[in-house]
C-alpha positions as CSV (number, residue, x, y, z in Angstrom):
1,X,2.7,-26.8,-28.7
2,X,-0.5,-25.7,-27.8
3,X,-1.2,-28.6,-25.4
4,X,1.9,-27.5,-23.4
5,X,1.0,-24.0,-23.6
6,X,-2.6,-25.0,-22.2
7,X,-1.0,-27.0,-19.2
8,X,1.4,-24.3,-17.9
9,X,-0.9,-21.8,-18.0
10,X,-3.6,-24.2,-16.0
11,X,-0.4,-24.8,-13.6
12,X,0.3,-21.0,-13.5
13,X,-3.1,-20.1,-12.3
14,X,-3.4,-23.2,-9.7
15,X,-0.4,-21.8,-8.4
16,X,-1.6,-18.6,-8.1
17,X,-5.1,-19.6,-6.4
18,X,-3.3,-21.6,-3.9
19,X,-1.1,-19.5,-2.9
20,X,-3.8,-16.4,-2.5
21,X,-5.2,-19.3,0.4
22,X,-1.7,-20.2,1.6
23,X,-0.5,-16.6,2.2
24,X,-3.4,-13.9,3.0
25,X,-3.0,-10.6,3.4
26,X,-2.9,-9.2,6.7
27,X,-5.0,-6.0,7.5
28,X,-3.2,-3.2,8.8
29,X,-3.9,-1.3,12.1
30,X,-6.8,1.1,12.5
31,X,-6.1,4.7,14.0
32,X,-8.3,7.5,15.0
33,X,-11.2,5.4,14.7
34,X,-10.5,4.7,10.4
35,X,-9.3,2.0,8.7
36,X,-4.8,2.1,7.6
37,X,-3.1,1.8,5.0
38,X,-2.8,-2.3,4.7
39,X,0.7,-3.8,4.1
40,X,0.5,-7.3,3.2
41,X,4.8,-7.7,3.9
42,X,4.0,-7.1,7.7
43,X,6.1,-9.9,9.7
44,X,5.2,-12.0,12.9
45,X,6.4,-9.4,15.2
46,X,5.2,-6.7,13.3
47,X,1.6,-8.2,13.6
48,X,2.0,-8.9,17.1
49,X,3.7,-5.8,18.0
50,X,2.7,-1.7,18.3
51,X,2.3,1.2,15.8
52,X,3.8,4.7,17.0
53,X,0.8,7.0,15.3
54,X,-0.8,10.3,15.8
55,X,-4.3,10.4,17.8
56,X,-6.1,13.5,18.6
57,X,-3.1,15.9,17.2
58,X,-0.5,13.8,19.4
59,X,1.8,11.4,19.3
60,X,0.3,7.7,20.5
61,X,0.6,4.1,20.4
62,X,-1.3,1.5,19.4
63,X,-1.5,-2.1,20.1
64,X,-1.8,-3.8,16.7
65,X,-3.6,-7.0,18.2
66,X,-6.3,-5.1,19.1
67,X,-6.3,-2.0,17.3
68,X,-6.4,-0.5,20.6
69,X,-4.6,3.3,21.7
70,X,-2.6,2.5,24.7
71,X,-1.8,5.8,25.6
72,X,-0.8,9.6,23.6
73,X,1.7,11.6,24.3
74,X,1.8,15.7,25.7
75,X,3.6,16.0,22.6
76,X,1.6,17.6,19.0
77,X,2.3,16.5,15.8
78,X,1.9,19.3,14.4
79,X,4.7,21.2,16.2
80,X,7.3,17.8,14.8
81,X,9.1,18.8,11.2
82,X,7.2,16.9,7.6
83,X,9.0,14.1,7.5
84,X,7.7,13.3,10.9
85,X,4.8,14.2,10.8
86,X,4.1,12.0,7.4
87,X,5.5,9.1,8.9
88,X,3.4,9.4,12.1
89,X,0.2,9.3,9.7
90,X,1.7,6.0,7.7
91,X,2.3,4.7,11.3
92,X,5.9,3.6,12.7
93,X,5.8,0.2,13.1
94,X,7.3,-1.4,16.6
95,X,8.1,-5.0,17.5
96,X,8.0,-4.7,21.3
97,X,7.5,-1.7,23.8
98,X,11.2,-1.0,24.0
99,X,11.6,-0.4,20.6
100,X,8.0,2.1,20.9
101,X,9.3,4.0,23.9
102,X,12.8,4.6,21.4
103,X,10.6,5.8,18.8
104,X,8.4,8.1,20.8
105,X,11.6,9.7,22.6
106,X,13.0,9.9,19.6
107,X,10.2,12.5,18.3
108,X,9.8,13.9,21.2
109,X,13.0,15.4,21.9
């Protein structure tokens, strides 16, 4: 019993050390010059794709790829209700530009 006890606990950790190789963790975007929050459950398009943010007290975009602001809007956060304004500094993820440019009409209206 202990012999079999001994091997799935060897196979359990294997399993575990492979896997933290297999399937690393992918580091989240960086705004206003500081590291994010880092979600590990991002998808492909997620990492490929934009971050709707806050920069300088306004709304902005960031290229995830790069880390990079692509442009901010007119439009300050803090004039946006809480719930916007808290999402804005978790970020609001975007696959593609279309889906940014929704989002930032969205809080800008």
């Amino acid at each position: 019993m202990k012999k079999l006890l001994a091997i799935t606990g060897a196979i359990l950790i294997s399993s575990i050390i492979i896997t933290s190789f297999i399937n690393p963790t992918t580091p989240g975007a960086v705004k206003d010059g500081e590291s994010a929050q880092q979600n590990s459950q991002q998808s492909d398009s997620y990492a490929q794709g934009y971050i709707v943010s806050e920069f300088a007290g306004r709304i902005a975009l960031y290229r995830i790829r790069d880390n990079k602001v692509l442009f901010s809007t007119d439009t300050l956060v803090s004039d946006l209700p809480e719930a916007d304004r808290e999402a804005l500094r978790s970020g609001i993820p975007a696959a593609d530009m279309k889906e940014a440019d929704r989002i930032i009409a969205e809080l800008s209206s």
